[in-house]
Kinemage of the C-alpha trace (Angstrom):
@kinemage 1
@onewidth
@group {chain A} dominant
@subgroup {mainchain}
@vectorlist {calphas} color= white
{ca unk a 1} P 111.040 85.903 78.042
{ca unk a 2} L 108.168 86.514 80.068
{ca unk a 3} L 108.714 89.499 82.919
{ca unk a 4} L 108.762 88.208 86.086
{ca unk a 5} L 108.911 89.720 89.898
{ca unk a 6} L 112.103 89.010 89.721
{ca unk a 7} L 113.830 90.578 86.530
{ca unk a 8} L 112.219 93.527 87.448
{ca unk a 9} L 113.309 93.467 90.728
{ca unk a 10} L 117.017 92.914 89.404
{ca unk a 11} L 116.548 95.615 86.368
{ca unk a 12} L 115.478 98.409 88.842
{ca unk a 13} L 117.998 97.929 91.152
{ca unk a 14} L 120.254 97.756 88.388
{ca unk a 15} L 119.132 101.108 87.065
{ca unk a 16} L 119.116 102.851 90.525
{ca unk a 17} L 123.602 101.654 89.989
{ca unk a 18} L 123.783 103.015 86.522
{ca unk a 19} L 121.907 106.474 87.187
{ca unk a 20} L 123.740 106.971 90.302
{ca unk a 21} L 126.993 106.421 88.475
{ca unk a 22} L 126.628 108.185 86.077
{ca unk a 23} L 124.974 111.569 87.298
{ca unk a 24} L 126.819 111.064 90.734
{ca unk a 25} L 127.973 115.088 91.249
{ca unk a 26} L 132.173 115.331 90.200
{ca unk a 27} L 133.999 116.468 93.601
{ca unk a 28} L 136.225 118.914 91.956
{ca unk a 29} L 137.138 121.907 93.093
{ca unk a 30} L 136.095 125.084 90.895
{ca unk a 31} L 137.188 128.212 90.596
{ca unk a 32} L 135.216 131.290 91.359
{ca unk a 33} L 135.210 133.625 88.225
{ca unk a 34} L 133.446 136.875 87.811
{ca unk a 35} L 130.074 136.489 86.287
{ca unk a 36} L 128.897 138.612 82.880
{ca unk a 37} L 126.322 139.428 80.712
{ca unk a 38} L 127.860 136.925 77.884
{ca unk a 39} L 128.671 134.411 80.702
{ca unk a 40} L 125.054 134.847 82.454
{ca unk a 41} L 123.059 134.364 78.781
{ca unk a 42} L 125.210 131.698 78.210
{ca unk a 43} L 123.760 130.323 81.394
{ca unk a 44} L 120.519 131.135 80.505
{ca unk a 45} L 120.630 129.176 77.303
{ca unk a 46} L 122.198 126.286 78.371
{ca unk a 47} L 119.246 126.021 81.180
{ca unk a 48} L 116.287 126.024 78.681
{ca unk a 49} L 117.975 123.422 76.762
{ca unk a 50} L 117.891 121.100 79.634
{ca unk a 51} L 114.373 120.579 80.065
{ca unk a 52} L 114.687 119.472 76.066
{ca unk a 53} L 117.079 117.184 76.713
{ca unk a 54} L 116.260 115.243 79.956
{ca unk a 55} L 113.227 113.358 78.208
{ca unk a 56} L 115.708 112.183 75.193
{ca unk a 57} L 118.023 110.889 78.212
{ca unk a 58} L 115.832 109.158 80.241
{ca unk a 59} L 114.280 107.840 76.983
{ca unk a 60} L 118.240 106.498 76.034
{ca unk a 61} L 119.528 105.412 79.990
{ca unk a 62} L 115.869 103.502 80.173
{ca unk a 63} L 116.554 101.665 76.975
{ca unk a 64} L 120.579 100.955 78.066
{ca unk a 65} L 119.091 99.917 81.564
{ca unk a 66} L 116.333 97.400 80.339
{ca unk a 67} L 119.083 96.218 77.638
{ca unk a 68} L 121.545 95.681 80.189
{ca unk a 69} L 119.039 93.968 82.851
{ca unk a 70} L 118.160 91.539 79.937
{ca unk a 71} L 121.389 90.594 78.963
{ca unk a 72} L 123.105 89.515 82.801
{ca unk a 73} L 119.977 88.748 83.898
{ca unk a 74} L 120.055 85.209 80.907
{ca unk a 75} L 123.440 84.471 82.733
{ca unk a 76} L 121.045 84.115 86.000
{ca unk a 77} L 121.178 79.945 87.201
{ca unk a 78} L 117.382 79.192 87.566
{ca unk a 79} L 117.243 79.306 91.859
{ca unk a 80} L 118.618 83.293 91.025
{ca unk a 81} L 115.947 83.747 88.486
{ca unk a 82} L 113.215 82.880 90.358
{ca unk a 83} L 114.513 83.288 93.840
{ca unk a 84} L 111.368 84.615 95.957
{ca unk a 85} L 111.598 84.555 100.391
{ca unk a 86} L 110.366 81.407 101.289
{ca unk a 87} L 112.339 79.306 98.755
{ca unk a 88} L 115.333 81.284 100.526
{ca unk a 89} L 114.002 80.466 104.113
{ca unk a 90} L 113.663 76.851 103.539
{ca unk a 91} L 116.973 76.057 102.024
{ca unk a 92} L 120.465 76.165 103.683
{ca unk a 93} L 122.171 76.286 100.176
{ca unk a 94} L 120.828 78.801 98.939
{ca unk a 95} L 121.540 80.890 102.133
{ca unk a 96} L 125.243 79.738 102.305
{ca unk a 97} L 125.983 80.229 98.229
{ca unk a 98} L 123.832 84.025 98.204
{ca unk a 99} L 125.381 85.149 101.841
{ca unk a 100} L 125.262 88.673 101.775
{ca unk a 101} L 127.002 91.046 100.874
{ca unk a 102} L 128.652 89.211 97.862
{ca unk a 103} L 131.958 90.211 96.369
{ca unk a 104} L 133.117 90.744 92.778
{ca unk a 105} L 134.691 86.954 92.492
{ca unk a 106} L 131.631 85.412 94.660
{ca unk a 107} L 129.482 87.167 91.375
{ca unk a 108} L 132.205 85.748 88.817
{ca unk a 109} L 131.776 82.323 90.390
{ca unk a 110} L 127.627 82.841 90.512
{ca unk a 111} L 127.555 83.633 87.325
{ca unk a 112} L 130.006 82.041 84.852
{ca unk a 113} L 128.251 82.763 81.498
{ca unk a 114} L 127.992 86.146 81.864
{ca unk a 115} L 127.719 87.866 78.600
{ca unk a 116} L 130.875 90.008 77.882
{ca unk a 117} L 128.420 92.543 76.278
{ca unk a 118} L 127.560 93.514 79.759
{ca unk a 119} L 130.761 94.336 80.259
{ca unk a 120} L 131.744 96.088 77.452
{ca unk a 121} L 128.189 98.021 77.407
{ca unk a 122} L 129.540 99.512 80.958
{ca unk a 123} L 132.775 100.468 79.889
{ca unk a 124} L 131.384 101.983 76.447
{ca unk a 125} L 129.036 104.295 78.693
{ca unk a 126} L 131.536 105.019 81.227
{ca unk a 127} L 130.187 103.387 84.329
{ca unk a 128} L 133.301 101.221 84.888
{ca unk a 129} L 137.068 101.283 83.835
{ca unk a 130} L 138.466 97.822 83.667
{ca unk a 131} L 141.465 98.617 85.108
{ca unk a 132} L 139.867 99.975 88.265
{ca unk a 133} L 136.530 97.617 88.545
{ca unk a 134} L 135.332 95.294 86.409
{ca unk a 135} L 131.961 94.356 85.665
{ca unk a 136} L 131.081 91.674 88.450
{ca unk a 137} L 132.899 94.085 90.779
{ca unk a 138} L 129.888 96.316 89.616
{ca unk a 139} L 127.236 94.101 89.633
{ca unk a 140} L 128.089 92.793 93.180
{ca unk a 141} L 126.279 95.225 95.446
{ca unk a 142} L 123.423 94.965 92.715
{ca unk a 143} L 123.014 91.630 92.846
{ca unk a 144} L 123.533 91.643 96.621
{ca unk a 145} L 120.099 94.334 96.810
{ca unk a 146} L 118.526 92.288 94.667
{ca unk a 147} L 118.499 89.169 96.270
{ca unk a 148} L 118.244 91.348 99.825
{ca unk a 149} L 115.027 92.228 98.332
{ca unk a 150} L 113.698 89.157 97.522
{ca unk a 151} L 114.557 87.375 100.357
{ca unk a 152} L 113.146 89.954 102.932
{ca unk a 153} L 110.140 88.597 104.712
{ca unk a 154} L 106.732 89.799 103.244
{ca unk a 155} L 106.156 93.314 105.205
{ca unk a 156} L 103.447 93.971 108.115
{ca unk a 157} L 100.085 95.878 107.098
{ca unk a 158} L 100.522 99.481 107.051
{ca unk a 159} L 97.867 102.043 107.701
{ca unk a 160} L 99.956 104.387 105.917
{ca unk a 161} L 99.844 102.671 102.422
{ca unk a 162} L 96.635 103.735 102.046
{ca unk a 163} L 97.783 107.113 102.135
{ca unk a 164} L 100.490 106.929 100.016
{ca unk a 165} L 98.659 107.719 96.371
{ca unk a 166} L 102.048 106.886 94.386
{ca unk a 167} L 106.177 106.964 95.142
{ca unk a 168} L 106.738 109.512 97.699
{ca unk a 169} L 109.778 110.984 95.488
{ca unk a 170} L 109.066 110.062 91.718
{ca unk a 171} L 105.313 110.254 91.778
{ca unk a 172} L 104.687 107.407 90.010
{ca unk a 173} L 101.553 105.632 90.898
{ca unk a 174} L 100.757 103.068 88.373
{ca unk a 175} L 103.440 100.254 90.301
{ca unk a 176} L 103.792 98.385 93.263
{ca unk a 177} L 105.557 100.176 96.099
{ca unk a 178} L 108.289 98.957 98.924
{ca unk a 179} L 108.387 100.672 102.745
{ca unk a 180} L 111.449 102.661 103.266
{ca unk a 181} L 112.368 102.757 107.244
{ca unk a 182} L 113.263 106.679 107.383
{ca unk a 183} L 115.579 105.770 110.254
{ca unk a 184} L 116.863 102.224 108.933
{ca unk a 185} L 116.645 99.369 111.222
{ca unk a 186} L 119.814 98.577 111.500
{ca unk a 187} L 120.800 101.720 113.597
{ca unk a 188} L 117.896 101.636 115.871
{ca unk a 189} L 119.619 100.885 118.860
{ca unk a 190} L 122.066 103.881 117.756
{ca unk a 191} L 119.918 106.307 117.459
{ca unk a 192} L 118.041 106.062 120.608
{ca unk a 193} L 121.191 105.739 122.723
{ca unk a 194} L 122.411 108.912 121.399
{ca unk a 195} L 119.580 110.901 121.496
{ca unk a 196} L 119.108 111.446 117.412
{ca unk a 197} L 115.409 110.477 117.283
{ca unk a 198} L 112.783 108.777 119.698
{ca unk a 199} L 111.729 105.632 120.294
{ca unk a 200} L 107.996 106.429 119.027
{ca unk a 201} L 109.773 108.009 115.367
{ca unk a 202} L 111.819 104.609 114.937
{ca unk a 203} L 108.711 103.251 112.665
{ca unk a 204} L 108.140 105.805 110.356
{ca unk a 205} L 108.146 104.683 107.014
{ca unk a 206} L 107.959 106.597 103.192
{ca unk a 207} L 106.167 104.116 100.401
{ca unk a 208} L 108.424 104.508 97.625
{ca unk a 209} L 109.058 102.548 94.386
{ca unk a 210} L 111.565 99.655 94.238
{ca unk a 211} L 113.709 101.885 91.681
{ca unk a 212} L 113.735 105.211 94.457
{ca unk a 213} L 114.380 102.737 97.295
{ca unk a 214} L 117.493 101.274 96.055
{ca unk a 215} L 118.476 104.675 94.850
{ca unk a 216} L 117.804 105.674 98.846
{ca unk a 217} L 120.064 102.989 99.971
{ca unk a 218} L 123.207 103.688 97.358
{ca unk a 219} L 122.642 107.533 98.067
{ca unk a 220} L 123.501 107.732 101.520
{ca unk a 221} L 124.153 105.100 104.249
{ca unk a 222} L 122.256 103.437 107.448
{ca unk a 223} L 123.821 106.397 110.082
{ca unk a 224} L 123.572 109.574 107.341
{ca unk a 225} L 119.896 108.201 106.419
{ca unk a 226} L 119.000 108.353 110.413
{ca unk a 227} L 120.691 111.424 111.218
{ca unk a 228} L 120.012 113.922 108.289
{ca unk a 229} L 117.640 112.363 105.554
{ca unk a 230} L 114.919 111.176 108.193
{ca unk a 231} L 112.255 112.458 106.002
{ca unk a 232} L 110.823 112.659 102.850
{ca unk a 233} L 111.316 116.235 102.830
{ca unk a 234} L 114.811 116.227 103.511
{ca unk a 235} L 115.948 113.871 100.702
{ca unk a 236} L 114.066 116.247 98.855
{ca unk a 237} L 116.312 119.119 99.980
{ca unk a 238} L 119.328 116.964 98.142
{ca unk a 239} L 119.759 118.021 94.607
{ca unk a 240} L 120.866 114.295 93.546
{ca unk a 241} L 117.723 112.860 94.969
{ca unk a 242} L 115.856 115.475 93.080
{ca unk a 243} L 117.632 114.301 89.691
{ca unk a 244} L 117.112 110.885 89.962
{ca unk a 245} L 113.546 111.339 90.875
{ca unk a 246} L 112.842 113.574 87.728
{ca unk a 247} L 114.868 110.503 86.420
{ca unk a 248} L 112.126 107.846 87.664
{ca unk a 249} L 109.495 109.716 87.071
{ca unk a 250} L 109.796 109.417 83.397
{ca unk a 251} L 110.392 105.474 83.645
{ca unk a 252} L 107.788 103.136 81.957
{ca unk a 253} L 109.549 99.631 81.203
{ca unk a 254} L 109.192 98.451 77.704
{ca unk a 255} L 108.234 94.653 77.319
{ca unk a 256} L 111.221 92.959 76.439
C-alpha cells in the first residue's frame, strides 16, 4: 500500500499516543534513602547502559508504531483514508459523521472492521488495560488529531520557515514541518485579558514536525502551553519533552 499524506499523518500522531503512554513519568511517591558508594556505582552503571539501549528502543517502539499504524489504518472507510481540507470543507457529511472530538463508541461505529490485533498489540505492550479503556477508547483522541490535522485550512506564509533549518525539538530536517502557535489560539482572548502575554507575542510560532506537534498537544494543554511552555526553550526545560525528542530524533519510517 502506497504511503500517502494521510497514513503518515495518522501513524505519527499515533506514535506521539504510544510514546507518551508509555514513557509518561509514574506519579509515585518515593522514598528518600541515604545514598552510597555501592548505591552511587550502581547508578553510574545503570546510566552508561542507557545510551546503549535507547537506539535498540526506538529501533523496537518505531517498528510497533509503523506496525500498528498499518494495521487500524486498513480498517480506515476510503473518505478517512484519503480525507484532505477541502474534501472536508465541501461536504456536510463528512463534517457531521467526523465532528470533533470523537468518543470511543463514535470510533467503534467509524470503524467496524477494526483488526483485533490492534487491540491485543496495545494490551500486550501495556498501553491499555481492557478493563479500564479499550482500544477505540485509545484511538479516539488519535483519530480526532488526525483528522484535526487534515482538515485544518492550508497555513499563511511564514517568514520564519525559512529560518527554521529542521524540527525545533527533534532536529530532524529531512521532513515536512507543521507551525506550532506557542500560545495556542484557542486561549488568545485569555491570555490578553489577564495579562499572561501581549497582543504582539500572540503569533509566535515554533516549526516543528507533525510527530513533536502532536506530542506538544498531548503533553500539556491550551492554558499550561500559554502560561508556562510559551517557548521553545521552555518545553525544553521539561524532561519528558526532552525524551520524546531524543525519541523522534531517531525516527526514519520504513516503507511498509
Amino acid at each position: 500500500m502506497e504511503e500517502t499524506p494521510q497514513f503518515e499523518t495518522f501513524r505519527d500522531c499515533l506514535s506521539a499516543a504510544i510514546v507518551e503512554r508509555i514513557t509518561k513519568p509514574a506519579s509515585k511517591h518515593k522514598k528518600r534513602s541515604k545514598k552510597t558508594k555501592t548505591a552511587s556505582a550502581k547508578s553510574q552503571d545503570e546510566n552508561e547502559k542507557t545510551d546503549d539501549t535507547a537506539a535498540a528502543d526506538a529501533d523496537d517502539m518505531i517498528e510497533f508504531s509503523s506496525y500498528l499504524a498499518s494495521e487500524a489504518f486498513e480498517s480506515f472507510p476510503e473518505d478517512l483514508r484519503t480525507l484532505t481540507h477541502a474534501a472536508y470543507a465541501a461536504d456536510p457529511d463528512l463534517q457531521s459523521r467526523f465532528s470533533l472530538p470523537l468518543t470511543g463508541s463514535e470510533v467503534a461505529d467509524i470503524l467496524p472492521t477494526l483488526s483485533p490485533s490492534v487491540s491485543d498489540s496495545l494490551e500486550a505492550y501495556g498501553i491499555i488495560n481492557p478493563d479500564q479503556q479499550g482500544a477505540h477508547e485509545f484511538l479516539a483522541p488519535v483519530l480526532s488529531e488526525y483528522i484535526s490535522a487534515l482538515t485544518a485550512p492550508p497555513p499563511p506564509p511564514r517568514s520564519t520557515r525559512a529560518d527554521a533549518e529542521g524540527c525545533e525539538l527533534c532536529g530532524r530536517d529531512w521532513i515536512g514541518l507543521t507551525y506550532h502557535h506557542l500560545i495556542p489560539r484557542m486561549v488568545h482572548e485569555k491570555v490578553v485579558k489577564r495579562g499572561w502575554h501581549r497582543e504582539d507575542e500572540l503569533g509566535n510560532v515554533a516549526w516543528l514536525c507533525r510527530l513533536c506537534h502532536s506530542f506538544v498537544h498531548r503533553f500539556a494543554g491550551h492554558e499550561e502551553l500559554a502560561r508556562y511552555y510559551y517557548t521553545v526553550e521552555l518545553l525544553l526545560e521539561q524532561e519528558e519533552v526532552v525524551r520524546f525528542a531524543q525519541y523522534a530524533s531517531r525516527v526514519r519510517w520504513k516503507g511498509r
